[in-house]
C-alpha positions as CSV (number, residue, x, y, z in Angstrom):
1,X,141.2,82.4,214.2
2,X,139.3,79.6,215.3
3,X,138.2,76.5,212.9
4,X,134.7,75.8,212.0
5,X,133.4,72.8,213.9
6,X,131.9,71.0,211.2
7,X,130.3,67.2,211.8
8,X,133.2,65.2,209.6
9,X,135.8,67.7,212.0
10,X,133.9,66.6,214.9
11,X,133.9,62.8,214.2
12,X,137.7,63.4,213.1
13,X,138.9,65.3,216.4
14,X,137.0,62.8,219.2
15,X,139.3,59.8,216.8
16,X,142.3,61.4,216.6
17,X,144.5,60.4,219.4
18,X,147.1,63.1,220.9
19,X,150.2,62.2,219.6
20,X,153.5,63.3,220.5
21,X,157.0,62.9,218.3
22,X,160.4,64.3,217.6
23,X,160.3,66.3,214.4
24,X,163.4,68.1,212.1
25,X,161.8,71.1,212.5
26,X,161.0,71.9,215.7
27,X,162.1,68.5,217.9
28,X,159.7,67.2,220.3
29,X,155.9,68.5,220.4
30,X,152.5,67.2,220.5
31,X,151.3,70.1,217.8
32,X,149.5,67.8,215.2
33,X,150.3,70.4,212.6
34,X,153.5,68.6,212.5
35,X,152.2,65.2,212.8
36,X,153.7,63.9,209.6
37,X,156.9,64.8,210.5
38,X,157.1,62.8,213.7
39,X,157.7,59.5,211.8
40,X,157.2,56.0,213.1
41,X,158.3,56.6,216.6
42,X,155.3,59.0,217.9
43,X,153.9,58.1,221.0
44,X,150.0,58.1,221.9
45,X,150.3,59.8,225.2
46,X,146.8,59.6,225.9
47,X,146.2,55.7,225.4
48,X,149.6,55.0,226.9
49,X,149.0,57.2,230.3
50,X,145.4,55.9,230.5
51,X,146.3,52.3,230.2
52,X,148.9,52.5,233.0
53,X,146.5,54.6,235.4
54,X,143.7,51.7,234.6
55,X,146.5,49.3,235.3
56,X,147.3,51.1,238.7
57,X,143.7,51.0,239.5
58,X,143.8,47.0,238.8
59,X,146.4,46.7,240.9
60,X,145.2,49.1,243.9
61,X,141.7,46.6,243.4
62,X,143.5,43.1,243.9
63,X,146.4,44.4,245.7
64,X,145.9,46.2,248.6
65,X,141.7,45.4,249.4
66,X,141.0,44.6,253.1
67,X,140.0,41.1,253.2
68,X,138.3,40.0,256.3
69,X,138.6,36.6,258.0
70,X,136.6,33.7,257.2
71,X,134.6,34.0,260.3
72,X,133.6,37.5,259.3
73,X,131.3,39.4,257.0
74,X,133.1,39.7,253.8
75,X,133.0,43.4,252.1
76,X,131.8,43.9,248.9
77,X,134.6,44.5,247.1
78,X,136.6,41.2,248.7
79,X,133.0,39.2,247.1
80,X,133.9,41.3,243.8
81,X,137.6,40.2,243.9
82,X,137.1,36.8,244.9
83,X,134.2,36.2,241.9
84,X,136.8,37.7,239.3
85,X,139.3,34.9,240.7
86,X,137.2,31.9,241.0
87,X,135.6,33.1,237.4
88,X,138.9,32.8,235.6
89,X,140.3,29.7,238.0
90,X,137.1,28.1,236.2
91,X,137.9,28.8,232.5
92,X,141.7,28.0,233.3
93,X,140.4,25.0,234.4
94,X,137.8,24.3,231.7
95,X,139.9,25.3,228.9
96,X,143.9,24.7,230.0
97,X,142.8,22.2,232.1
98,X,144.8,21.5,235.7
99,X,148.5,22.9,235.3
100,X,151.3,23.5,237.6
101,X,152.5,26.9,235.2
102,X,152.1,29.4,237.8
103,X,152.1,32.4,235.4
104,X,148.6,31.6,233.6
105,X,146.4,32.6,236.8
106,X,147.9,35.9,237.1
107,X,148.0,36.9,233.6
108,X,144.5,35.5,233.2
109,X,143.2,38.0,235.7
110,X,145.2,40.4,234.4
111,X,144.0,40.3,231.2
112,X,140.7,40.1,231.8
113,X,140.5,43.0,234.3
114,X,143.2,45.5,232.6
115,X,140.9,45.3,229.3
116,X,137.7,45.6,231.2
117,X,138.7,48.5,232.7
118,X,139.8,50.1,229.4
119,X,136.6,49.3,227.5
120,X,134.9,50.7,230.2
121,X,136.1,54.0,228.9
122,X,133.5,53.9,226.4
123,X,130.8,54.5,228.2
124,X,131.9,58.3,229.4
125,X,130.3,60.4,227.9
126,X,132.2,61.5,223.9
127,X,132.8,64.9,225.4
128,X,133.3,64.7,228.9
129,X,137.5,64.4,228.2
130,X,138.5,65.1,225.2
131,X,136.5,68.8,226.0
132,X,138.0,69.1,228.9
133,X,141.5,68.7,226.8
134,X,140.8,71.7,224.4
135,X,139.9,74.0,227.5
136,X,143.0,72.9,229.6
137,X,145.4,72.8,226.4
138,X,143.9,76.4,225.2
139,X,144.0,77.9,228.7
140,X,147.7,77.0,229.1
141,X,148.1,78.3,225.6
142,X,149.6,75.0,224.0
143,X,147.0,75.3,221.1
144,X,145.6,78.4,219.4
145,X,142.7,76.9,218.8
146,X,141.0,74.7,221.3
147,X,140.0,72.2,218.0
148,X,143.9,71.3,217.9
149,X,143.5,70.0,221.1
150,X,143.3,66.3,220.6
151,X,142.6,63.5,223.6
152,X,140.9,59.9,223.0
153,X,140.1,58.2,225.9
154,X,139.6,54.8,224.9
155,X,142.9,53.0,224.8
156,X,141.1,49.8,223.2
157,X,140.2,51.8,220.5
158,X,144.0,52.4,219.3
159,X,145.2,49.4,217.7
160,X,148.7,50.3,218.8
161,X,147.5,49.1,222.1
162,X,145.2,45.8,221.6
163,X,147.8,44.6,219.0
164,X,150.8,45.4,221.9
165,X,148.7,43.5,224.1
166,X,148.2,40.7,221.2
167,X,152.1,40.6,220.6
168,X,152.6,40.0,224.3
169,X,150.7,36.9,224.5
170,X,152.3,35.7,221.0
171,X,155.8,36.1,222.6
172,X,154.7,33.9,225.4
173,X,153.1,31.8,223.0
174,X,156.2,31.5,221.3
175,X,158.0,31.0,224.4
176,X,156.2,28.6,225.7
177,X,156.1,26.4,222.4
178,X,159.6,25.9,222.5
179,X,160.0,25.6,226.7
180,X,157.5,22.8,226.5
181,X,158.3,20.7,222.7
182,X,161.9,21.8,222.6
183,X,163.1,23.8,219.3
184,X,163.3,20.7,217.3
185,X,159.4,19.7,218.6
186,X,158.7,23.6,217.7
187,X,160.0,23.3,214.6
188,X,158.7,19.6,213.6
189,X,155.0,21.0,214.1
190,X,155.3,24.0,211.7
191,X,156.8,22.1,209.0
192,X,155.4,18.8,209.6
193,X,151.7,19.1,210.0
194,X,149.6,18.8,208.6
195,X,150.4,16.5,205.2
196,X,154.0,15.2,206.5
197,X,157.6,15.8,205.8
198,X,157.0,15.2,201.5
199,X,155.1,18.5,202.0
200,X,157.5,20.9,204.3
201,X,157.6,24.0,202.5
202,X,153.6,23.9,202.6
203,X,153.5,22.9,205.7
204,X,155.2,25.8,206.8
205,X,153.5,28.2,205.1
206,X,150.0,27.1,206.1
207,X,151.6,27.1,209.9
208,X,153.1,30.0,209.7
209,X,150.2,32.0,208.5
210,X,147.6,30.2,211.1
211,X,150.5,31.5,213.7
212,X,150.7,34.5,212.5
213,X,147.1,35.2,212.3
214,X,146.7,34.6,216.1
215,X,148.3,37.9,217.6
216,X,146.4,39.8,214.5
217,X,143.0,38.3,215.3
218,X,143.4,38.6,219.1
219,X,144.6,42.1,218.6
220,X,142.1,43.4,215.6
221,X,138.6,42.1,217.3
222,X,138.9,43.7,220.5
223,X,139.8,46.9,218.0
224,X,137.4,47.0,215.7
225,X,134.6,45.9,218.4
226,X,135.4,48.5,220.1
227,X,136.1,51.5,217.7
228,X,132.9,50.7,216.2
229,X,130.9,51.0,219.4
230,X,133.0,54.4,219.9
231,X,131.9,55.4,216.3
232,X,128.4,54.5,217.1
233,X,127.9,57.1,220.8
234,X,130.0,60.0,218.0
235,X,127.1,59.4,216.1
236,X,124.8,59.8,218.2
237,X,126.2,62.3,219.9
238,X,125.9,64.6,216.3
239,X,121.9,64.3,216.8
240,X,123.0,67.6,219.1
241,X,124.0,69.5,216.2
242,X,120.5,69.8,214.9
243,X,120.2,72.1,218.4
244,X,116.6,70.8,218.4
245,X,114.8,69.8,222.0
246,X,113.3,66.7,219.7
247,X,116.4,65.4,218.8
248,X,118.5,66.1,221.9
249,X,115.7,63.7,223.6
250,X,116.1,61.4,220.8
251,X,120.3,61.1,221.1
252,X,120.1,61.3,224.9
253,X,118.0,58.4,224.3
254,X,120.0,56.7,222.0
255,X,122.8,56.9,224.0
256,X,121.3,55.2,227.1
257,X,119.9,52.5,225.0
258,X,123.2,52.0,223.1
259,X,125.1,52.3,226.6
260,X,122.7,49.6,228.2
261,X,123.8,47.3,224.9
262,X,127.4,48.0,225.1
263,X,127.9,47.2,228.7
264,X,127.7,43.6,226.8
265,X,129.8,44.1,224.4
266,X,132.9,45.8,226.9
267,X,132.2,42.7,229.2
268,X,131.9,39.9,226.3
269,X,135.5,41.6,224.5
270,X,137.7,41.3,227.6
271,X,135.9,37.8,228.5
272,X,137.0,36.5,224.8
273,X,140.2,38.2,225.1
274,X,141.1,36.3,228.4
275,X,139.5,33.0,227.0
276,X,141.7,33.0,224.0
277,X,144.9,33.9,225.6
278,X,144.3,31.0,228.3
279,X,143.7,28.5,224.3
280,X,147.0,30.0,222.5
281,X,148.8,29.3,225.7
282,X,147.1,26.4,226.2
283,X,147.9,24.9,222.7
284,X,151.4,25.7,223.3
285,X,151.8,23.4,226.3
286,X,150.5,20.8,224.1
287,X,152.6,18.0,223.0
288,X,151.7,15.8,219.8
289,X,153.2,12.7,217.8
290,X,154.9,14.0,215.1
């Protein structure tokens, strides 16, 4: 018997991710009647398989794009790719300053394109997908009810993903740190700075905290920025409920308005994301007196 669709269901089903998981009772499945029983190592299919198909379109972009000779007419996409390369060469520049690390420019653009793309997500329409899950998933009868069916389509609103992303630039961080000061120099600056060796055991917690609080920062603001703009087209996407010609003219609207806004707010979180991995990596190149 099919569930009531109710607005809190509604809201509930478009931020529930489809999550799969080995459980006692019946091993593996994606049924999310059995979703406490799956434990820590479940796996989002739906933000994992979009983020690598967004990262196969980034590469199909920058990889294999017909670029023309000098002498001739570039296409439009070769002036699109060569804007998103001299953009970041200029905050590389601006904020790293010249370097000879070879791995910056790439992961840079990489960055800044990969989560792009994946904010971009945001502005399909709430339904278009995660309906189109419920009638595939009830048509090859993996769900009873088509409301089971779960699919979220935004992979920057999981936090599973922007703090992976996060953890990956604090492992380089980290990496870097020690490549360029040497473990002693790594060391010396969390336990050193910033009131000298009669402080150490404060100095290292204040350090390690401002460390720690990188990834977590990096991670939780291109989250919550974007969950909240998700949360905001759900919204307005209820106004439909009311089954009222008014108010479906007042949340289609809405929703252009709100897209027009958040076109900003996709570009602005991938440009800040990109800025401050190029400054963590950045400040671990850095060498002070200690």
């Amino acid at each position: 018997m099919a569930k009531e669709l109710t607005t809190q269901s509604y809201i509930n089903h478009h931020l529930t991710n489809l999550t799969c998981g080995k459980t006692e009772s019946v091993g593996w499945t994606c049924d999310h009647n059995y979703y406490n029983e799956m434990g820590f190592w479940s796996y989002n299919v739906d933000s994992i398989s979009i983020s690598i198909l967004l990262g196969f379109v980034f590469i199909g972009l920058f990889k294999f794009i017909k670029l023309n000779p000098a002498h001739e007419k570039p296409t439009k996409m070769q002036n699109f790719v060569e804007m998103c390369v001299e953009f970041v060469n200029e905050n590389i520049l601006s904020v790293f300053g010249p370097t000879k690390n070879k791995l910056i420019g790439p992961l840079s653009l990489t960055v800044l394109v990969w989560v792009f793309l994946m904010n971009l997500m945001d502005l399909i329409p709430v339904d278009f997908l995660p309906e189109a899950a419920k009638q595939t998933s009830y048509a090859m009868g993996l769900v009873d009810d088509p409301n089971d069916a779960y699919f979220k389509f935004v992979p920057t609103t999981d936090p599973n993903v922007t703090l992976g992303m996060a953890l990956g630039v604090f492992i380089l961080t980290i990496f870097y740190s020690i490549k360029i000061k040497g473990l002693g120099g790594f060391i010396a600056e969390l336990t050193l700075h910033p009131f000298g060796k009669y402080a150490i055991p404060f100095n290292f917690l204040l350090e390690s905290i401002q460390l720690i609080a990188k990834p977590l920062s990096l991670g939780l603001r291109l989250f919550g920025n974007l969950y909240a703009g998700e949360m905001i087209f759900i919204l307005i996407a209820l106004l439909l409920f009311f089954q009222s010609p008014l108010f479906g003219v007042l949340g289609l609207g809405l929703h252009l308005l709100w897209a027009l806004f958040h076109i900003l707010v996709v570009s602005l979180q991938a440009f800040i994301f990109m800025v401050l991995t190029i400054l963590y990596l950045s400040m671990a190149h850095e060498t002070p007196e200690h």
